[in-house]
N, C-alpha and C positions, 0 to 999 in steps of 0.2 A: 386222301379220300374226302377228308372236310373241304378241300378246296374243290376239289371237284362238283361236291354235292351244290357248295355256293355257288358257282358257275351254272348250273342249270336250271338254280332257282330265278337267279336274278335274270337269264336270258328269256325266262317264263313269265317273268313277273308281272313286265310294262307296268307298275305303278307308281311310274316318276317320268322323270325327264329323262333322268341316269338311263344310256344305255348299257348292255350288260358288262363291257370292256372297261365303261368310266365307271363304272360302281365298283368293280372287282379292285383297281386302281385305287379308287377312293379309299377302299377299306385298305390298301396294301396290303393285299392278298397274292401274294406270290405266283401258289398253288392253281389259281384261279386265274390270275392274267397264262399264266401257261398254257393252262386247258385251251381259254379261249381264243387265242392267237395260234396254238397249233391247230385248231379244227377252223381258223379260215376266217373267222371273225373281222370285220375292217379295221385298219391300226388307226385310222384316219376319220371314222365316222364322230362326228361331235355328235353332243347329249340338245336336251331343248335348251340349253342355256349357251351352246357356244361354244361349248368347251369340249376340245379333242383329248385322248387320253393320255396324250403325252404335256397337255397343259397342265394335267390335274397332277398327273405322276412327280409334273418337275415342283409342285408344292408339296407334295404329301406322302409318295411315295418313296422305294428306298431304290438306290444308282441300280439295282441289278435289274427292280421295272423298265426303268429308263433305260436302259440300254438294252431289255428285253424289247420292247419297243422299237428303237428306232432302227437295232436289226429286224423286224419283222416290217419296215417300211414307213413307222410313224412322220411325220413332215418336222423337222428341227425348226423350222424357219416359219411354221404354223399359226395363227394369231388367231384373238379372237377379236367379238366387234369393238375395242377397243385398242387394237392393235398390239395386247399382249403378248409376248413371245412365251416358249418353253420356259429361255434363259430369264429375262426379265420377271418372273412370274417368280423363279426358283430364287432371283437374286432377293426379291424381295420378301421374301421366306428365312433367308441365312443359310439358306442351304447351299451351301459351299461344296459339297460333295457332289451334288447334282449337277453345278455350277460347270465344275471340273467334264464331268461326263458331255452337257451339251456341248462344250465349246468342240472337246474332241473329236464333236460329231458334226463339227461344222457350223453350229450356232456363231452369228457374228454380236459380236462383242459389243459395236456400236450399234445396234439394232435401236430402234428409234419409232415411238408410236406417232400418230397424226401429232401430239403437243410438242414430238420431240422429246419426250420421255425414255432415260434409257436405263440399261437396267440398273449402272453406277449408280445412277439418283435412287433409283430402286433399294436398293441394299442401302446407302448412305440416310436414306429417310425414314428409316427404321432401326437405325446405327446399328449394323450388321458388320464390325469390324474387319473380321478376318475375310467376311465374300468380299469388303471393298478395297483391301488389298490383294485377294487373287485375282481379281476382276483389272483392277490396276497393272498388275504383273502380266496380264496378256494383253495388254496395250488399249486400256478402256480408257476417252477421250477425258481426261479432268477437269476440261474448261468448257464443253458442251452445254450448251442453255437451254430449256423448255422455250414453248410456245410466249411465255410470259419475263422470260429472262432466268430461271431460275438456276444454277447449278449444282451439281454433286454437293459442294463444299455448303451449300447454303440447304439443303437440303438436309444434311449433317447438323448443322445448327439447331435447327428445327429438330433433331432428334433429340435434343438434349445429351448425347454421346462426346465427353471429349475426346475421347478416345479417335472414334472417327473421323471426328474433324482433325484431328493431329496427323492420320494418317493420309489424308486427304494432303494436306500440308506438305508432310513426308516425299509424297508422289510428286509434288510440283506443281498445287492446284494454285491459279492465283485468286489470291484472297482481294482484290483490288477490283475483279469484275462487278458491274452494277444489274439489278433485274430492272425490269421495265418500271417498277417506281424509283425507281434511282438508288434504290437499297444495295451494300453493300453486303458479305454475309456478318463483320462484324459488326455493323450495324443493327445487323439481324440481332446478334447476341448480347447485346447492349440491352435491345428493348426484351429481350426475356430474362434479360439480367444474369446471365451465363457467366460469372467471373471470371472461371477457368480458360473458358471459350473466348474470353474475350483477351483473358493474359495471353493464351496461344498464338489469337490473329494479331495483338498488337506486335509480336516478335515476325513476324512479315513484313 
């Protein structure tokens, strides 16, 4: 009944951007995403900011959203103006569970924004361990470089994670690629003075 009631509040509301589908989401409200996707609600309408409700769900809400969702039509493959996906958005979150759900749903793995951004960097730049080795496990590319040269493994660095970076490793990333300043990612972790990071990439 409480979701319900929040369902007809927020569909009343208009005073945000949030339409009533992304807000109900936003709060991951169960009760509420139910209501309003069985009376017809669009799965696909974005908020003023861009963002459809299956973008926000793969941050914030919990797998059964998301998959309430994208049975009722939501777009897996969806982006917003920065070419975010479901997946890339949820990778970069650590939500691994959600992770799990888009792929099943057909999210591709090497999905890639205008810089070339994908969601392994996603997860690894945030040193999100465990998403960048399920992400790895269903064939995400380890040597893929941004607009700028950047890769997973150097992105990792940057997290200060060595965790990640070892995993990265582990997969078969090579530690030998250069970004467009000629940086290496041990290079990388030189200049932040990463010991760990740096005892890891020297055994490469």
């Amino acid at each position: 009944m409480i979701g319900l009631c929040l369902a007809l509040m927020i569909s009343l509301s208009g005073c945000d951007s949030d339409t009533a589908l992304t807000r109900a989401v936003r709060h991951n409200d169960l009760a509420a995403t139910k209501d309003l996707v069985a009376r017809g609600v669009p799965v696909n309408q974005k908020n003023g900011s861009g963002e459809s409700p299956s973008m926000i769900a793969a941050e914030r809400a919990s797998p059964e959203i998301v998959e309430i969702l994208l049975a009722s039509g939501a777009d897996v493959l969806a982006s917003d103006k920065n070419g975010y996906t479901p997946l890339l958005l949820a990778a970069g979150r650590g939500r691994a569970d959600n992770v799990i759900v888009l792929l099943n749903a057909g999210a591709n793995v090497n999905s890639a924004t205008p810089t070339m951004y994908t969601p392994l960097m996603a997860a690894a730049d945030r040193g999100w361990t465990e998403t960048v080795k399920l992400l790895i496990e269903k064939g995400a590319q380890l040597d893929a470089k941004t607009a700028q040269g950047y890769t997973a493994l150097m992105s990792a660095v940057w997290s200060r994670n060595v965790e990640t970076v070892q995993a990265l490793l582990d997969g078969g990333a090579d530690a030998s690629l250069k970004n467009n300043k000629g940086e290496t990612a041990l290079m990388i972790a030189e200049g932040l003075d990463e010991k760990k990071m740096v005892a890891a990439l020297n055994k490469k």
